[in-house]
N, C-alpha and C positions, 0 to 999 in steps of 0.2 A: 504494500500500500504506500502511496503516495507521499510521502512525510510534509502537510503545511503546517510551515510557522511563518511567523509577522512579519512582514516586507521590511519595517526597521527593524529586527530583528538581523534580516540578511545583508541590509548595506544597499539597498535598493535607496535609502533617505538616510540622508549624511548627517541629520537631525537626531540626537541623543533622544533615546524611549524612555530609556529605564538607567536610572542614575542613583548605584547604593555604593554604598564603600562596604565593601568584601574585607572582614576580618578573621584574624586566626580563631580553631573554635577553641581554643585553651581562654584567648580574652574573651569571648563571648559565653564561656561557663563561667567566667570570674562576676561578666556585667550582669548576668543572671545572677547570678547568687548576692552578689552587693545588693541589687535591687529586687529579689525577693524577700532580703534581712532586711533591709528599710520598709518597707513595703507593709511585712509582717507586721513588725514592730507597731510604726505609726496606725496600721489596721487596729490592733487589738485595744490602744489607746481610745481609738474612737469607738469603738463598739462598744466597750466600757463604758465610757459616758453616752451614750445612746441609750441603754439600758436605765444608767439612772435617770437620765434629764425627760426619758419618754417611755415611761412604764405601758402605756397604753398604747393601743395597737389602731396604726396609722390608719386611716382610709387614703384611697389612690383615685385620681382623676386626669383629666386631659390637659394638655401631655404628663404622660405617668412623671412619676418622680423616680431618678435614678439614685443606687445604694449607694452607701460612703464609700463601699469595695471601686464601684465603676467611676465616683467622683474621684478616686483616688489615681485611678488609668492615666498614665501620660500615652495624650492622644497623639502629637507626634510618633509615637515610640510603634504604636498599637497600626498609626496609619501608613508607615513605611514596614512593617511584616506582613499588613494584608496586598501591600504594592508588591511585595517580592514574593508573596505567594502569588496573585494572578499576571505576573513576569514568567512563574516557571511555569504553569497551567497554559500560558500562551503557547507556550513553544511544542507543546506535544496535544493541545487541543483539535480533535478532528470535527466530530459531532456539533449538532445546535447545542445541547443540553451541556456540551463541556463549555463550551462558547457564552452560554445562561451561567456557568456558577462563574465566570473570567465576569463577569460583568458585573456579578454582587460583589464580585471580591474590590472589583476598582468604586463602584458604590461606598463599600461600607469603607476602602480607603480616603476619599473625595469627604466622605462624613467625618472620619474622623481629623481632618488636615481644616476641616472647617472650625471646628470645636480649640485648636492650639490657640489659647488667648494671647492676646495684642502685649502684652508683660514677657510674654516667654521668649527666651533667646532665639527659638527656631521660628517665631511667628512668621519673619519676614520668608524664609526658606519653607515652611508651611505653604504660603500663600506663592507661593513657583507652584509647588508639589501641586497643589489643587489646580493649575493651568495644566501641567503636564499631564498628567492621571485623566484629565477633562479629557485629552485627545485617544489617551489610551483607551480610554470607556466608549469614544464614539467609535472606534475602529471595532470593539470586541464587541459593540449593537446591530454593527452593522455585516458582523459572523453568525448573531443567532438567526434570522430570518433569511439569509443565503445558503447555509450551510444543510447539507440532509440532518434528518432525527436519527437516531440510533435506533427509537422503537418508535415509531409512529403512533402510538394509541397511547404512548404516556406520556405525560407531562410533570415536570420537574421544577416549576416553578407557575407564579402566578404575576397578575400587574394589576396598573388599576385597573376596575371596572370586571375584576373579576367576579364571578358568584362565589356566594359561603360554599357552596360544596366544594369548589375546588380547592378551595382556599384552606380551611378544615381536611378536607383529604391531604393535603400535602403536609401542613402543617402540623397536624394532627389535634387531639380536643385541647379547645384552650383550657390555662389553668383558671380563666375567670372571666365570664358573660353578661355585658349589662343589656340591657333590651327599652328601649324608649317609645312605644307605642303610637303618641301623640306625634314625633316627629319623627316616625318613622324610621328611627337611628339603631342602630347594636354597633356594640363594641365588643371583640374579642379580644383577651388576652396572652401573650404569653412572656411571663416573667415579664421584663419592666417593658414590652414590646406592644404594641395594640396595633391593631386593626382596626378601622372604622368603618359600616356599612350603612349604605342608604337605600333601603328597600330589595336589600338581601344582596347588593354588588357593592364590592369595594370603593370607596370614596376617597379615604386616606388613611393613612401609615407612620407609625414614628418605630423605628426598628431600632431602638434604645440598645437592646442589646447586641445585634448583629446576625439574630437567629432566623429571621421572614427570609424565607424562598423568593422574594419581589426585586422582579427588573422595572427600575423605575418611568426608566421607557417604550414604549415599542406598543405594536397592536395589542390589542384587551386579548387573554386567554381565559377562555370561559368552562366549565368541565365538557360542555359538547363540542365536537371536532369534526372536523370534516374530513373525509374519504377521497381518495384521487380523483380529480376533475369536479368537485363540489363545492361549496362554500357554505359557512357556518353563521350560528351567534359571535358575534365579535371581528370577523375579517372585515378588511376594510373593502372600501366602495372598488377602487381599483381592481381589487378581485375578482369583484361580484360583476363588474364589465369586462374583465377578461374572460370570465366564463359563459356570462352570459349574453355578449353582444350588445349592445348600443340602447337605451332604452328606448319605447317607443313616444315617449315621456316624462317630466322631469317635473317636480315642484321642490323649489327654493322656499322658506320661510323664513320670514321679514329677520329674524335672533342669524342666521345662518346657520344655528345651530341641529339643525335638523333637515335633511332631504328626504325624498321619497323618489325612487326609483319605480317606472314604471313598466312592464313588458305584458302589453295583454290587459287583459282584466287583474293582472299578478301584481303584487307589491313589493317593494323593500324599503321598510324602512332605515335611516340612518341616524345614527346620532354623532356629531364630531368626526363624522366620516367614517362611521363604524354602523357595523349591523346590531341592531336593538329588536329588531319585529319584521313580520313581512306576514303577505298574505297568496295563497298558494291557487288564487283560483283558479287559473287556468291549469293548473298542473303542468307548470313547464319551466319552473323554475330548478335548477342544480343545485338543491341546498342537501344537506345533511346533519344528520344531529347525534354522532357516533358519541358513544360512552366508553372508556377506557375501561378496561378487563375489570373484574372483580378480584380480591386477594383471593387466592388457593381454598383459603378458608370460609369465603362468605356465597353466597347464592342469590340470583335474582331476585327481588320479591315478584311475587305471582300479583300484590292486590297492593293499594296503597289508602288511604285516610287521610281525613283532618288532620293537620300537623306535619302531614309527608312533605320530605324536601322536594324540589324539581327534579332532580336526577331519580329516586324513587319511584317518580310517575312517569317518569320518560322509559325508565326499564321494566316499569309493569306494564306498562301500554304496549312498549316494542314497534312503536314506529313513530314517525314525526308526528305532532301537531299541522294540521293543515294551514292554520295562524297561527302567530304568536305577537300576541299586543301588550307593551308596555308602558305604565303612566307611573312615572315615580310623581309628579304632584300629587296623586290620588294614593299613592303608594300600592301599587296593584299592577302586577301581569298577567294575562288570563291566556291559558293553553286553549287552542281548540281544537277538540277532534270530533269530525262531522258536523254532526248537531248538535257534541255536547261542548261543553265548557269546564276548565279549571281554572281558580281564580287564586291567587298565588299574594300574598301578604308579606314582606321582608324576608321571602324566598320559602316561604312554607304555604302550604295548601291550607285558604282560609274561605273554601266554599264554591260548591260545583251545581254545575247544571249538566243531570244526566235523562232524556227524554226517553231515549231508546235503549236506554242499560244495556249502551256499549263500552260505558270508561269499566273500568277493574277495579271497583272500590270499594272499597269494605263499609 
């Protein structure tokens, strides 16, 4: 196989990528252990006084509060190990999904080169680092959407505008859930990390600790996918005229924030140049709505209910929705298949119309 690595990398751009100073590892076990003995030390002083000064146990809000452990992190230090981690990941990265972890790694580098306050000696070389690292990240964005997948039906990370299911699949359950009803908000957490959702799809992100699977750019990945020659929830418009030809029609609304593609009596809608809904009447639209495998362990459900996620209904149904309509004002999606309907609440099922007791509900 073909071995690609980074055009600066090869000398193709006379422009320095990646700029560390290479030390012996005899000093680099010395600089580790001086500043684990510091480290330690001043840790356990303050956990001490933490204990006494706040017996009672804190509540957490947006944006979470980070520990004295993470306050204590020299972010220089933290953001030039995750540079040099996605520096060696470049050079043997073949895959999209190797391509996706090269991009959180320069991410959560860029984060932390932001964070060296304006007092520290490296603030000024900080603020290069985060120019430099900027170009690295766009070069390693512009791998994940070029490059083949390695398994086509998985997915490895999540962005904005993602749905909770993906988002929880990958992630896995948070350690702590709030739910806001009224405005239609949830917040997932994990460890000093949150997620924020508006109407079951990601909105925004504080990745506090450096543990979120999220590429902060790029098209929305949604847990349904699409199949060779198909297009999906979330691919963008250019797609959906690439496969589908020319529309026969087009409405602009006054925000631009919304298109509507049209082919036929067919729909697609858009949101920010992305797929949010469409409507399938003609039956001639190349959409798809694949679900990535189940674990070894788990089994399709056969029926779904009140409270079922979207993906639960989509793998008990076993085939697409002929619509799908989206109103985050109203906070509501509604599946349609035939004649019936599912109406979808901050991504859980909050009440169906079934005429013909064709859906699979219990």
């Amino acid at each position: 196989m073909t071995k690609r690595s980074h055009p600066e990398l090869d000398g193709q751009n006379p422009q320095t990528l990646y700029s560390f100073e290479l030390k012996r590892p005899g000093q680099t076990l010395r600089e580790r252990i001086t500043w684990g003995a510091v480290g330690l030390s001043v840790g356990l002083g303050l956990a001490a006084s933490y204990v006494l000064l706040n017996p009672a146990e804190q509540s957490w809000s947006w944006p979470p509060q980070r520990t004295a452990a993470a306050a204590l992190d020299n972010p220089f230090r933290q953001g030039v190990e995750q540079a040099m981690a996605a520096a060696e990941l470049t050079q043997t990265a073949e895959f999209s999904e190797e391509w996706a972890e090269v991009v959180m790694l320069w991410q959560q580098a860029i984060t932390q080169m932001e964070a060296v306050p304006k007092a520290d000696p490296n603030a000024a070389q900080a603020q290069a680092k985060v120019v430099e690292y900027g170009r690295n990240l766009k070069y390693a964005q512009s791998n994940v959407t070029t490059r083949a997948t390695r398994i086509p039906t998985d997915k490895t990370y999540w962005t904005l505008g993602s749905d909770r299911d993906l988002v929880m699949a990958i992630q896995g359950t948070p350690s702590h859930s709030m739910q806001y009803h009224s405005t239609c908000q949830q917040t997932l957490r994990y460890g000093n990390s949150i997620v924020e959702l508006s109407n079951g799809y990601v909105k925004q992100y504080d990745n506090s600790d450096g543990t979120l699977k999220v590429l902060a750019e790029g098209p929305a990945m949604v847990s349904a996918q699409a199949t060779p020659g198909t297009w999906t929830l979330g691919s963008m418009e250019a797609d959906v005229v690439r496969l589908q030809g020319t529309p026969t029609r087009q409405e602009q609304y006054t925000s631009n924030r919304f298109t509507t593609l049209y082919y036929g009596k067919s729909s697609v809608l858009l949101e920010n140049g992305q797929v949010i809904g469409y409507l399938n009447a003609d039956n001639n639209l190349n959409l798809s709505l694949q679900l990535p495998p189940l674990p070894p362990d788990q089994t399709a459900p056969e029926v779904w209910s009140i409270g079922s996620s979207r993906t639960e209904v989509l793998r008990a149904e076993g085939r697409p929705p002929v619509a799908i309509s989206r109103n985050d004002t109203n906070c509501e999606e509604v599946f349609q298949f035939d004649d019936s309907e599912v109406t979808f609440r901050q991504g859980v099922v909050a009440g169906y119309s079934n005429p013909s007791n064709h859906l699979s509900v219990r």
